[in-house]
C-alpha positions in Angstrom: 8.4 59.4 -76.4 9.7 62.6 -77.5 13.8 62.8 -77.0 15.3 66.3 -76.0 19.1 65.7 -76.2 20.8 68.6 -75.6 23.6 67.7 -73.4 24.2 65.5 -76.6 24.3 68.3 -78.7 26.9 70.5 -76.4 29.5 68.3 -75.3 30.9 67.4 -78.9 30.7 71.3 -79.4 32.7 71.7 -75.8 30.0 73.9 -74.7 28.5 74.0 -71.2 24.4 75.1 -70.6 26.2 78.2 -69.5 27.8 78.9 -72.7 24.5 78.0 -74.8 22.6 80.2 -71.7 24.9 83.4 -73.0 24.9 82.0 -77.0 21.1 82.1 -77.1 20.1 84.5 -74.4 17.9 81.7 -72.3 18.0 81.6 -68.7 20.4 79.5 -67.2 17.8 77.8 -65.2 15.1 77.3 -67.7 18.4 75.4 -69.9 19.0 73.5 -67.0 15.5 72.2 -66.5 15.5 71.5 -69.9 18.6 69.2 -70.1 17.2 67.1 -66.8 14.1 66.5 -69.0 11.9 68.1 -66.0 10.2 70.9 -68.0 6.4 70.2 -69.4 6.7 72.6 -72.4 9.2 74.6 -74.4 8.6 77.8 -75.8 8.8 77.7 -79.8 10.9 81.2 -79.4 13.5 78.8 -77.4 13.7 75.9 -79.5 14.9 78.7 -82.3 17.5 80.5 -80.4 18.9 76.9 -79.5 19.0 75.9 -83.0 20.1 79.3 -84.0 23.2 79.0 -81.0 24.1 75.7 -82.1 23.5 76.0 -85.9 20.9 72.7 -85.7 17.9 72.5 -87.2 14.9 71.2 -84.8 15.3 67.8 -86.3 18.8 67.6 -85.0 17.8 69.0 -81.3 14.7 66.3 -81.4 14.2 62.4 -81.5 11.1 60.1 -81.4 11.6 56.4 -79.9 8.7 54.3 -79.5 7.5 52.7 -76.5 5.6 50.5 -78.6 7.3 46.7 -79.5 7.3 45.3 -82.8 6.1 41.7 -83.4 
């Protein structure tokens, strides 16, 4: 499962979604949906204006954990 942890990202930083909404021009709303996990798709264009808002890299704004178990 792909991991989109931006709250994670923002709250060492003291920043709200409305902050990184004005930072990385990004409607409130489609920030919001993102941070609940309830959007199907980001934009590419997005994922660089967060990075570039936050100065992350895409590694940094994504994770990978595996459903899978070892034996």
């Amino acid at each position: 499962m792909i991991r989109f942890d931006l709250r994670g990202l923002l709250i060492p930083r003291n920043l709200t979604l409305r902050d990184l909404s004005e930072m990385s021009g990004i409607n409130y709303w489609t920030i919001a949906h993102m941070s609940q996990r309830t959007y199907k798709s980001i934009k590419i264009t997005d994922i660089e204006k967060i990075c570039k808002a936050l100065d992350v890299t895409p590694n940094q704004l994504f994770g990978y954990e595996s459903k899978r178990q070892l034996s």
